[in-house]
C-alpha positions, 0 to 999 in steps of 0.5 A, a space after each residue: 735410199 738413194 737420193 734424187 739427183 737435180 734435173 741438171 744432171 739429166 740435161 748434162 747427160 744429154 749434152 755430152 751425149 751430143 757432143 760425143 756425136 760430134 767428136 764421133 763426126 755423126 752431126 752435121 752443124 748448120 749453115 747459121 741463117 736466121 731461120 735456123 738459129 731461131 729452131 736451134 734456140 726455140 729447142 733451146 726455150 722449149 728445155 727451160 718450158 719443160 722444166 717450169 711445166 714438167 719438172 716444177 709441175 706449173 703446167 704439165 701436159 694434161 694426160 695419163 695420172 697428171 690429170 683428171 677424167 677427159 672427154 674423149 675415149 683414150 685410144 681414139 684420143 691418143 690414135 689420133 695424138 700419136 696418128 697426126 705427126 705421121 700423118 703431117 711427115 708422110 705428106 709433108 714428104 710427098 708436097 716436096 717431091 718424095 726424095 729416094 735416098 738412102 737417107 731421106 728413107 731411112 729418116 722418114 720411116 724410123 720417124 714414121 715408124 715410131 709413130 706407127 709403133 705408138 697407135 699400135 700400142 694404144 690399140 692393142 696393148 695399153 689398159 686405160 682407167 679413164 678418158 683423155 681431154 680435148 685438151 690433153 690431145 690438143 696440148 699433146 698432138 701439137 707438141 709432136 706434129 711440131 717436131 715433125 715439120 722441124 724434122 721434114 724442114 731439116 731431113 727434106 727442104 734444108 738437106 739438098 740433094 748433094 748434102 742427103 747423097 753426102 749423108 746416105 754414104 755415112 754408114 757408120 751414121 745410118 747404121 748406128 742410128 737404126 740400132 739405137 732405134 731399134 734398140 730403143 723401141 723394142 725397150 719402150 716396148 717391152 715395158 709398155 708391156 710390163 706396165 699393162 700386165 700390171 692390171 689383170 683382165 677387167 680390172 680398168 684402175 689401180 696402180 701397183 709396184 712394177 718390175 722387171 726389166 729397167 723397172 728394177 732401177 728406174 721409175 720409168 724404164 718405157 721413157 729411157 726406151 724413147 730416149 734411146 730410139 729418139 738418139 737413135 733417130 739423131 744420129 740417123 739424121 745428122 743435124 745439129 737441131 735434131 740433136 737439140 730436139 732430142 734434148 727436148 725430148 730428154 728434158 720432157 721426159 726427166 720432167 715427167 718422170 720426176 713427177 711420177 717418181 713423187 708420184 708413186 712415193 705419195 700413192 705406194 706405200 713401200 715404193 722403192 726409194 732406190 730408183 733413179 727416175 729415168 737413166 739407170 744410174 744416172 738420173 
């Protein structure tokens, strides 16, 4: 059995990964005005809220096994989650201008598309045993469309026109980015699909052992999928906040993956004990 390993260490594989962007000369720091050390340490404050609410389960989001029967059909809820960040990048994009450059297009459709990607899936490919609350598309729709006037402040009001040129011309930059992103989806993909095989037709409740794939060495191989598109955006965009948004995002997700890690131990007999929570080998 392999023991689990602390949440620090998920937070520490996500530092260094930043820090490597940086040797790497893929992130771009600040210029350090107020306005951008409060979102740099409002990133900061949402890691220690992710740990107190997703990890310690004080006050996790209210959806998927974390809570009980909601009000609203779950792909219309979850259409509408996964809809509005689109939805707010697209016009934010438009009020100001719709900015052409290599990079300004490559940031808006990568964020664009994951979100386009996720209503796809909650549409045609997710099975759901129960309702979502009001709440849980409240609580989860404006944690997203949050970061997405964080990522439109960054890629199109802070980045001028001489800085997003300056971008554009980092191939290195844009190419890795896409690969990771592409990377990234199509992992998240493929065992959204293995996690919806797992309940035959007409069969809407029930929880069974899943395999395949990362399945064999993590809890939730769908969530390092969204870790690795989410990197992959960073690294397209550049900046130092977009980094620390991916930490967020890395610390949400090592706090709901240890969650259903303890889950899955107390409902599945035999569930195996081997399984890192969310980075093979890692954490």
């Amino acid at each position: 059995m392999a023991e689990e390993r602390p949440f620090s260490v998920a937070v520490l594989f996500g530092v260094v990964w930043v820090l490597l962007a940086y040797l790497a000369g893929v992130l771009v720091l600040p210029l350090w005005s107020y306005l951008n050390i409060g979102l740099c340490s409002l990133a900061v404050l949402l890691c220690v809220m992710n740990y107190v609410n997703e990890y310690l389960g004080k006050f996790p989001l209210d959806y998927s096994k974390f809570a009980s029967d909601g009000e609203i059909n779950a792909r219309l809820g979850w259409s509408l989650t996964y809809a509005l960040p689109a939805v707010i990048q697209i016009v934010l994009w438009y009020i100001v201008g719709m900015p052409q450059t290599t990079f300004h297009l490559v940031a808006l459709v990568t964020f664009v598309g994951h979100f386009g990607k996720r209503v796809l899936e909650v549409l045609f490919l997710h099975k759901y045993s129960k309702k979502i609350s009001v709440l849980g598309v409240a609580e989860v729709s404006t944690f997203y469309s949050v970061g997405s006037i964080v990522q439109h402040y960054w890629c199109n009001i802070y980045t001028d026109n001489t800085l997003a040129v300056n971008l554009s011309s980092n191939h290195t930059a844009l190419t890795v980015g896409v690969v990771l992103y592409i990377t990234g989806e199509f992992i998240n993909l493929y065992h959204h699909w293995v996690l919806a095989k797992l309940r035959p037709a007409g069969i809407s409740s029930g929880y069974t052992i899943p395999q395949g794939g990362l399945f064999s060495y993590v809890v939730c191989a769908h969530y390092c999928g969204e870790v690795i598109a989410w990197y992959g955006m960073a690294v397209v965009c550049n900046h130092l906040c977009i980094y620390l948004a991916w930490v967020v995002i890395v610390c949400y997700l090592a706090g709901r993956s240890h969650q259903t890690q303890l889950w899955y131990q107390k409902k599945i007999e035999n569930f195996p004990k081997d399984r890192r929570n969310l980075f093979p080998g890692v954490y």
